[in-house]
C-alpha positions in Angstrom: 36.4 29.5 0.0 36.3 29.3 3.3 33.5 31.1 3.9 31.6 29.2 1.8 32.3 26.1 3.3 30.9 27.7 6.5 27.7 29.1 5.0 27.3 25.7 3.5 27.8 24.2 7.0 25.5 26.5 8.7 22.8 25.8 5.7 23.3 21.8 6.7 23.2 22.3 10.4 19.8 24.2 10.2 18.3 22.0 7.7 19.1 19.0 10.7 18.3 21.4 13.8 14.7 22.9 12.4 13.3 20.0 12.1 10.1 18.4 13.6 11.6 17.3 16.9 8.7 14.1 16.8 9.9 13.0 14.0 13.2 13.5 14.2 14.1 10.4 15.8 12.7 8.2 13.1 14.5 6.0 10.6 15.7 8.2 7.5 14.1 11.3 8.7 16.9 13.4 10.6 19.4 13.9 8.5 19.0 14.5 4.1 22.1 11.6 3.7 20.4 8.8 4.1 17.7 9.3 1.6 20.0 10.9 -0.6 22.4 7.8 -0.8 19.4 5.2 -1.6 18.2 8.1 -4.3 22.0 7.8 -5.5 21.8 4.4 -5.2 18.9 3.8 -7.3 19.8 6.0 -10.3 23.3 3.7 -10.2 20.7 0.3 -10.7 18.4 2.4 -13.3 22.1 3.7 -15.1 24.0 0.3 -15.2 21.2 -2.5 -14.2 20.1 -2.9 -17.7 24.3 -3.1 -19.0 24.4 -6.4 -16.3 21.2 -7.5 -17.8 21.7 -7.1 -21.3 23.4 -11.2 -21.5 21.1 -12.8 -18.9 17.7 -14.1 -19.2 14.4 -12.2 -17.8 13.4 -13.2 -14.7 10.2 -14.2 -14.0 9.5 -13.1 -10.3 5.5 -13.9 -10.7 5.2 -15.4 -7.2 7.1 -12.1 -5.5 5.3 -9.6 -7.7 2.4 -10.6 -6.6 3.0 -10.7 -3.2 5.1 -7.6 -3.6 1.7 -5.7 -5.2 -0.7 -7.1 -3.0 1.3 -6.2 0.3 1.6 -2.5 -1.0 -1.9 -2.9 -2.1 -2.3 -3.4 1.6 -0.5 -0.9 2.7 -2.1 1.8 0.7 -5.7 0.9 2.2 -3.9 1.1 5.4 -2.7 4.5 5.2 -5.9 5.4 3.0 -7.7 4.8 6.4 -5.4 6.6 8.7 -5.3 9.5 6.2 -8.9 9.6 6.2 -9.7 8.4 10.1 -7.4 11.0 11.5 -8.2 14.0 9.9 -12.4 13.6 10.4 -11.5 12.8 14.2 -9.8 15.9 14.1 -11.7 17.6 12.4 -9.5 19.0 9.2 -10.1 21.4 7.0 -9.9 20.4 3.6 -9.2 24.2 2.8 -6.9 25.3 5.0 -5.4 23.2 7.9 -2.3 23.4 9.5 0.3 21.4 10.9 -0.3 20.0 14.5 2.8 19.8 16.2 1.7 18.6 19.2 2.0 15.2 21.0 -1.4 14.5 21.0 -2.4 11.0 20.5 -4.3 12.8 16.9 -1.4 14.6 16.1 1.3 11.6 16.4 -1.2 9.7 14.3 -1.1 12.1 11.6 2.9 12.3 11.7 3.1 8.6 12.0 0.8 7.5 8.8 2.5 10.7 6.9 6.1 8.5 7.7 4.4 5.5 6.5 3.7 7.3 3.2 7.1 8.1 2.9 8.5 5.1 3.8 6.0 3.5 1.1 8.2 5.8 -1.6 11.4 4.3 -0.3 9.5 0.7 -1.0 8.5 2.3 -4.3 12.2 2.4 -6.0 11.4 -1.4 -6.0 8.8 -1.2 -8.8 11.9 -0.1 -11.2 14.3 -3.0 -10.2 11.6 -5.5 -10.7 11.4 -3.6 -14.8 15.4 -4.1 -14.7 15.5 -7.3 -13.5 12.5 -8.8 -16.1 13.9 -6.5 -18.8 10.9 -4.4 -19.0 13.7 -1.3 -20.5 10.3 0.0 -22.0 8.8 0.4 -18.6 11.5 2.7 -17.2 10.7 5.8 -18.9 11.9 9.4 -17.4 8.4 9.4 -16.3 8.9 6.8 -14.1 12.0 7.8 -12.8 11.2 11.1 -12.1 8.5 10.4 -10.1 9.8 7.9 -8.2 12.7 9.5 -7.4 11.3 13.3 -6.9 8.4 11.7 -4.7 11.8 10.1 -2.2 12.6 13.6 -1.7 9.2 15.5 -1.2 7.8 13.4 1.4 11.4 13.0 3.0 11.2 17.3 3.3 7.4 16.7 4.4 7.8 14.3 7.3 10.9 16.3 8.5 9.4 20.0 8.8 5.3 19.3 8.0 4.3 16.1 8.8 0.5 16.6 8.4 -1.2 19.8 7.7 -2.3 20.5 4.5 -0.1 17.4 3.5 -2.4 15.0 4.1 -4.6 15.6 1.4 -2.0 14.6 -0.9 -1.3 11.5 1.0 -4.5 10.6 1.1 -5.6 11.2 -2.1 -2.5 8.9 -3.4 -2.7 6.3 -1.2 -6.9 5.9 -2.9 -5.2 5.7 -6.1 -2.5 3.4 -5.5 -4.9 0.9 -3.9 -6.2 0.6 -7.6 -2.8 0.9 -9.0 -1.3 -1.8 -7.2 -4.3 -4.0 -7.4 -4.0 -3.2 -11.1 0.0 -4.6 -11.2 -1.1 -7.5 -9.2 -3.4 -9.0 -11.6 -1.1 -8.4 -14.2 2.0 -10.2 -12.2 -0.5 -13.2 -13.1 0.1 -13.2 -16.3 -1.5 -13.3 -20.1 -4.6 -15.3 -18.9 -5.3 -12.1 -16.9 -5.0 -9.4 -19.9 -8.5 -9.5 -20.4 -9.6 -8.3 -17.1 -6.9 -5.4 -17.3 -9.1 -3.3 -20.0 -9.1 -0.4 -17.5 -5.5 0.7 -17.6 -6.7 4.1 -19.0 -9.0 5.1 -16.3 -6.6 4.6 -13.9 -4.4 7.0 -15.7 -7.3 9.1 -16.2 -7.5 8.6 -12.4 -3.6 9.3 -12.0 -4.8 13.2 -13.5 -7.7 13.9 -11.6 -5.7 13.2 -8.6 -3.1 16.1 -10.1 -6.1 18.6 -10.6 -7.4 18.3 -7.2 -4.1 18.4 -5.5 -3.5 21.4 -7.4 -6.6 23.2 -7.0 -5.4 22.2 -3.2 -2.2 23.4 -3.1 -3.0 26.8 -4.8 -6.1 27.6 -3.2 -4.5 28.5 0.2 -1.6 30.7 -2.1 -4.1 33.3 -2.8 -5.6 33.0 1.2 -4.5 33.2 4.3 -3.9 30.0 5.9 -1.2 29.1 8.7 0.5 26.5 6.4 4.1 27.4 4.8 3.4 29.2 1.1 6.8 27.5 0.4 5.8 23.9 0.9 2.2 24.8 -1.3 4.3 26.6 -4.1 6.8 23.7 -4.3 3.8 21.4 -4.4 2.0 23.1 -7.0 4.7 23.8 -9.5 5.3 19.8 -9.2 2.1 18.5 -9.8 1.9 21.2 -12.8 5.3 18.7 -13.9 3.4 15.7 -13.3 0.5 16.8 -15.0 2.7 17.4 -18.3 4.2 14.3 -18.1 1.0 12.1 -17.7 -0.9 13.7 -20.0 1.9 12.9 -22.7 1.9 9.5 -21.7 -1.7 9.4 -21.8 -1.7 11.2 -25.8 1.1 8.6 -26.7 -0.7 5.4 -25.5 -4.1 6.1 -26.1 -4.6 8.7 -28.7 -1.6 8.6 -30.7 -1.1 5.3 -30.4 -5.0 4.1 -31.3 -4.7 5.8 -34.5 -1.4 4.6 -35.6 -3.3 1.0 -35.0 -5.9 2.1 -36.8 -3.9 3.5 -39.7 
């Protein structure tokens, strides 16, 4: 027993110590705890929100969704931009490129906007209180949760050890489609007067895949080359998206395939 206590201390100890030491410092990055308690936290609301919701009213909340979507709508051009910016000025490869750990003004860029992203994740968990709190049950599918909560934990592990690299594809690539996305939930926080405008729901899933399949082709390309970019982090990645993948593209058979021919039937 106690030896495994002390292995299990050692394990915790080198996950805190080996570390980036730039990013270290920064809110919610050091230690696992922190982002593990608002992960705990989060399945509590998505476990027992809809209970203390079942005998009050919806809310509305059209004024602070709107500002809510538009300001991550901001934020995902922003780090669009500084995805984007940084790696031409440095001169990434989109095939193989790995992590600069220096203190370069580029490379603190590229570990700052990669904190932003994960720090956007954290801001995330808010798009399932604001389905609890309307009593949009519907909404909060495992597919939602899952990916909201898995994506806490990823980028949490990616800002800590990686932050940049290869990574930034992914960030980049997710903060392009989240600019639609949330411009997307924005005009539908105005509400039914702005249904008609919202006919493009499926491409933006269809846009939600593509993403997959090129973060994918990504993540495995550099498993079968050489590249000076952990095989660990690009295994983990690519196994994931294969789960994301799965998940979308039975949400995408149950709304728009399955779900146009029961209307039609």
């Amino acid at each position: 027993m106690a030896s495994t206590w002390q292995k299990t201390q050692e394990f915790y100890n080198w996950v805190l110590e080996s570390g980036d030491p730039r990013t270290d410092p920064w809110p919610l990055v050091y230690s696992p705890l922190p982002v593990t308690l608002i992960f705990a936290s989060y399945l509590l609301v998505v476990a027992l929100g809809p209970f203390f919701m079942r005998q009050q009213r919806p809310l509305e909340l059209r004024g602070l969704l709107v500002a809510y979507n538009l300001a991550m709508m901001a934020l995902s051009c922003y780090m669009f931009y500084e995805f984007l910016v940084t790696s031409v000025l440095g001169n990434y490869s989109y095939l193989c490129q790995p992590v600069d750990y220096s203190w370069s003004e580029l490379g603190m860029r590229m570990a700052k906007v990669c904190w932003w992203f994960f720090f956007s994740k954290v801001i995330e968990l808010l798009d399932t209180v604001f389905f609890i709190l309307r009593k949009k049950q519907e909404q909060v599918t495992f597919l939602h949760v899952y990916h909201h909560g898995t994506m806490l934990f990823n980028w949490w592990s990616g800002v800590k050890y990686v932050p940049g690299g290869q990574a930034f594809f992914i960030g980049m690539l997710n903060s392009f489609v989240h600019i639609f996305m949330y411009g997307y939930y924005a005009l539908a926080s105005l509400g039914p007067r702005m249904h008609r405008y919202l006919w493009w729901k499926r491409y933006l899933t269809i846009m939600q895949l593509c993403q997959f399949v090129a973060i994918a082709a990504h993540s495995s390309y550099n498993l079968f080359t050489e590249c000076p970019f952990p095989d660990g982090f690009n295994t983990a990645v690519f196994l994931y998206i294969l789960s994301l993948m799965a998940l979308f593209l039975h949400f995408y058979y149950r709304t728009y395939i399955r779900g146009k021919q029961e209307k039609l039937t």
